[in-house]
MARBAVO-980569 format. One line per field, with one value per atom (N, C-alpha, C): residue number from 1; residue in three letters; atom name; x, y, z. Coordinates in steps of 0.1 Angstrom, whole numbers, plus 5000, padded with zeros to 4 digits. Example, Ala and Ser with C-alpha at 12.3 -4.5 7.8 and 13.67 -1.06 7.14 Angstrom:
# residues 2
nr [1 1 1 2 2 2]
rest [ALA ALA ALA SER SER SER]
atom [N CA C N CA C]
xx [5132 5123 5132 5128 5137 5129]
yy [4943 4955 4967 4978 4989 5000]
zz [5078 5078 5078 5071 5071 5079]
//
This chain:
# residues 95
nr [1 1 1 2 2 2 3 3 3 4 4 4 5 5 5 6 6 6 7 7 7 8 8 8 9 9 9 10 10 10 11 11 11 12 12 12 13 13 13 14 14 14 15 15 15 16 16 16 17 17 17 18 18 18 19 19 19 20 20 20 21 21 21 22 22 22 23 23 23 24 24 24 25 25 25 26 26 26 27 27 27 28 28 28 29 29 29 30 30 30 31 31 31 32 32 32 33 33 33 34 34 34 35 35 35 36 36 36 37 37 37 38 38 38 39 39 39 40 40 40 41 41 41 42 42 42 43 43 43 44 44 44 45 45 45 46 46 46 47 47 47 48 48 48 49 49 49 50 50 50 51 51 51 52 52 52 53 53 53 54 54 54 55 55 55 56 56 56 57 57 57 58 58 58 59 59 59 60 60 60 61 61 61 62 62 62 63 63 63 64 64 64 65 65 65 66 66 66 67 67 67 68 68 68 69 69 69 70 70 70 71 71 71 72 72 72 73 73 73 74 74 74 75 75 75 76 76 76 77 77 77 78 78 78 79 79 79 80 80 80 81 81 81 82 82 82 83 83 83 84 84 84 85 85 85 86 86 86 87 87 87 88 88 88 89 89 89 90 90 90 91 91 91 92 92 92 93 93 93 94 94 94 95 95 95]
rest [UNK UNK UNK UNK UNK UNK UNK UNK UNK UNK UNK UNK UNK UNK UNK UNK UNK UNK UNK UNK UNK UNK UNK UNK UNK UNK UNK UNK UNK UNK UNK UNK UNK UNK UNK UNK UNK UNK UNK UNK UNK UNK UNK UNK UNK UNK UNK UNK UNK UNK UNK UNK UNK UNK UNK UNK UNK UNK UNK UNK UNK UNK UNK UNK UNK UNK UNK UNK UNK UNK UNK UNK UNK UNK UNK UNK UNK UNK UNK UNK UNK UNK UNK UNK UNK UNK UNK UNK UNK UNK UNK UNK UNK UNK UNK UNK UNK UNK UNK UNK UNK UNK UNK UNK UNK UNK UNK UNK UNK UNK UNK UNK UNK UNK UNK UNK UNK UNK UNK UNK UNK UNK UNK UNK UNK UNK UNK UNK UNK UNK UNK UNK UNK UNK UNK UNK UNK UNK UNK UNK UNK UNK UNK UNK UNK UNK UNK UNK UNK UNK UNK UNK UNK UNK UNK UNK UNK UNK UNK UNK UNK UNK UNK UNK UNK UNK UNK UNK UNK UNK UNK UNK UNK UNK UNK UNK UNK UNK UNK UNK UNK UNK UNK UNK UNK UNK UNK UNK UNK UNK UNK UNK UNK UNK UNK UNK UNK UNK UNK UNK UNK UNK UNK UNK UNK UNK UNK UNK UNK UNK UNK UNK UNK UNK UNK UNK UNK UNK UNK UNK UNK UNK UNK UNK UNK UNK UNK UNK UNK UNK UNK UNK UNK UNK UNK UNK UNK UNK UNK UNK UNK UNK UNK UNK UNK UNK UNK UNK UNK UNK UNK UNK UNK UNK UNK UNK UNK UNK UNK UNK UNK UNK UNK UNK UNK UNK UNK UNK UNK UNK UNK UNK UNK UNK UNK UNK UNK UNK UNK UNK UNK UNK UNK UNK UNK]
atom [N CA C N CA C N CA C N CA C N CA C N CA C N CA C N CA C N CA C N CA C N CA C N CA C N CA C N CA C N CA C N CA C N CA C N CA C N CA C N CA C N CA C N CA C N CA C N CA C N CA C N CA C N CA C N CA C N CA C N CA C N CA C N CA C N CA C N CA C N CA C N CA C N CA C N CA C N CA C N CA C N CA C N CA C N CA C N CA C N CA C N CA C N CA C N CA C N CA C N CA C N CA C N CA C N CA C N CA C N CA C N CA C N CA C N CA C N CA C N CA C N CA C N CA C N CA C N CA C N CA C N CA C N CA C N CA C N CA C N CA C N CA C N CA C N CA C N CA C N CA C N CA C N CA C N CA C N CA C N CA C N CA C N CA C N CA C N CA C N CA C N CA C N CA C N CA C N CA C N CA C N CA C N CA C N CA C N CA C N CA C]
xx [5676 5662 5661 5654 5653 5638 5633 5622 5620 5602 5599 5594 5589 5579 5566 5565 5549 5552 5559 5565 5565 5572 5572 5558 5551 5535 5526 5528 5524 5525 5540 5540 5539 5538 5527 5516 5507 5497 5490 5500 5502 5506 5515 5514 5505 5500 5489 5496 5505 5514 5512 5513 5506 5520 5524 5538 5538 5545 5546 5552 5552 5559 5575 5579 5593 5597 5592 5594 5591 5582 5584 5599 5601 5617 5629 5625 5634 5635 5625 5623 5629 5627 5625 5647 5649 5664 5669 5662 5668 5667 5654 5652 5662 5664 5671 5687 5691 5704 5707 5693 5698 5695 5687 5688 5698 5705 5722 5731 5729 5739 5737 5724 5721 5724 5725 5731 5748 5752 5768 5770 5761 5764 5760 5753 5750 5762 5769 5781 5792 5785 5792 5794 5806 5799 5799 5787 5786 5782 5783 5784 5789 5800 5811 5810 5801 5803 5785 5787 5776 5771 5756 5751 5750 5747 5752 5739 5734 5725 5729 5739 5748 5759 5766 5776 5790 5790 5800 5793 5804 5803 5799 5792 5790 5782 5783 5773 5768 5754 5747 5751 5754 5758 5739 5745 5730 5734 5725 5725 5722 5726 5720 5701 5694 5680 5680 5680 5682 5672 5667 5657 5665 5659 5667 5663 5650 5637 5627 5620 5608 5598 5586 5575 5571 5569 5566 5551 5541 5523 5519 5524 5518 5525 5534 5542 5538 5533 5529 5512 5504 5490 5488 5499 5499 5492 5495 5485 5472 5470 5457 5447 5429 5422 5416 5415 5407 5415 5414 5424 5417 5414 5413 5418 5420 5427 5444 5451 5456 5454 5442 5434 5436 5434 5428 5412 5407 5393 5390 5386 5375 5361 5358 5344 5338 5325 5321 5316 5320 5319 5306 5303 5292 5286 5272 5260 5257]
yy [5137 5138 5140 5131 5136 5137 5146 5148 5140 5135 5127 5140 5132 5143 5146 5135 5133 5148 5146 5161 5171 5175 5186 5190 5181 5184 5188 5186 5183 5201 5204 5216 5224 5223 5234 5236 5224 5225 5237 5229 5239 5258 5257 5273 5275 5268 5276 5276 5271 5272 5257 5259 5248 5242 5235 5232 5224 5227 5215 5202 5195 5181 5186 5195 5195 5206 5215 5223 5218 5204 5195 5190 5181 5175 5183 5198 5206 5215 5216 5220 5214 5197 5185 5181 5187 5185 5199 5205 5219 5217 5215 5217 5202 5189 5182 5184 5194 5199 5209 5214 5227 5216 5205 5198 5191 5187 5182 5191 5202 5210 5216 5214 5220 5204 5190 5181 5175 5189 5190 5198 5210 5212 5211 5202 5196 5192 5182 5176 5191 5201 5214 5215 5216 5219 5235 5237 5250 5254 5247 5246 5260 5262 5273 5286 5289 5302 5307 5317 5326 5334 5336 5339 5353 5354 5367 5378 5388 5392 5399 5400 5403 5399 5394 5386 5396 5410 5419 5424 5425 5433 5444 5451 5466 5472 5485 5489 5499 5502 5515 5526 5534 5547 5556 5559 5568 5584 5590 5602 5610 5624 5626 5631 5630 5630 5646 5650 5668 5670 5682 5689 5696 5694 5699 5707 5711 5719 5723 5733 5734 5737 5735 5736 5751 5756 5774 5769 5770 5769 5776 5793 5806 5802 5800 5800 5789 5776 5767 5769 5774 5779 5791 5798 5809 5812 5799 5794 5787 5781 5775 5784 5778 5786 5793 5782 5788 5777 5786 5782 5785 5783 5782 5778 5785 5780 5772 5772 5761 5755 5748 5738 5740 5733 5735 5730 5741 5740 5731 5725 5720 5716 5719 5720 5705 5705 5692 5686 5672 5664 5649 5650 5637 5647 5644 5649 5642]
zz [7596 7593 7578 7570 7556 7556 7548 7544 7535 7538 7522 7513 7501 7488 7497 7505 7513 7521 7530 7539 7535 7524 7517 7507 7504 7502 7513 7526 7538 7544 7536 7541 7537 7522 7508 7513 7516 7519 7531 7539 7552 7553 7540 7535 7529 7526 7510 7495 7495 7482 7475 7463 7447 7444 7449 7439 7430 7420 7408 7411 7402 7410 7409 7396 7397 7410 7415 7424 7434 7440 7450 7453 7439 7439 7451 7441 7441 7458 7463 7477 7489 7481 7493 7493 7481 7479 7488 7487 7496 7508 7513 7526 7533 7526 7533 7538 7522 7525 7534 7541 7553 7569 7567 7574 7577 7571 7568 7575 7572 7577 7592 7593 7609 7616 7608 7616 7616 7609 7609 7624 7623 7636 7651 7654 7662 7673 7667 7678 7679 7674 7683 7696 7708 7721 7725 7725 7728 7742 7751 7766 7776 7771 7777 7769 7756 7750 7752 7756 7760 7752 7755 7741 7740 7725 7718 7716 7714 7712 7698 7697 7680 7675 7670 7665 7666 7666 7670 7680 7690 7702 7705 7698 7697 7708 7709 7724 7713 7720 7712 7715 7708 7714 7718 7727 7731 7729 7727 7725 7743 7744 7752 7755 7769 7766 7769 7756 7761 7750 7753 7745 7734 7720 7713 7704 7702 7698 7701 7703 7711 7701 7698 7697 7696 7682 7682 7678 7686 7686 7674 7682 7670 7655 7657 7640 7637 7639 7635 7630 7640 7636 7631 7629 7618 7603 7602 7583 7587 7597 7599 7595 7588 7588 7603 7611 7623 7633 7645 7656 7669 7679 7695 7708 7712 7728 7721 7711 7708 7701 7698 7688 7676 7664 7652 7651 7647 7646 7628 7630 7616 7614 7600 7600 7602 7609 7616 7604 7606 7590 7598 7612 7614 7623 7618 7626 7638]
//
């Protein structure tokens, strides 16, 4: 598949991007050369290899789901100006 100038205007347009005529040239020479290569690999058979969700085999290590800090209320609302039940109280800012 080669792209024309027309295509690669076609898809400036389509982004929102101004291209000059020389950064047209220059785009339409790029984009055909990744097209090229995605039709190098094509007659790949990839039939028999299963797909990958990451290119190394890695497993995540998980951590255990254990509690590993608890929440101190009083020492946390200790510096608050004003406090209730728990809450931080603030002064009402909508009528």
């Amino acid at each position: 598949m080669e792209l024309s100038e027309q295509d690669v205007l076609s898809i400036a347009h389509l982004a929102r991007l101004e291209l000059s005529e020389a950064e047209t040239h220059l785009y339409q020479q790029q984009l055909n050369q990744i097209f090229n290569w995605i039709n190098q690999l094509k007659p790949v058979d990839t039939q028999s290899i299963e797909p990958l969700a990451h290119p190394l085999e890695l497993t995540q290590p998980l951590r255990p789901d254990t509690i590993t800090e608890s929440i101190n209320r009083e020492h946390n609302q200790s510096t608050a100006p004003a406090t209730e039940g728990g809450l931080y109280l603030v002064p009402q800012v909508i009528e």
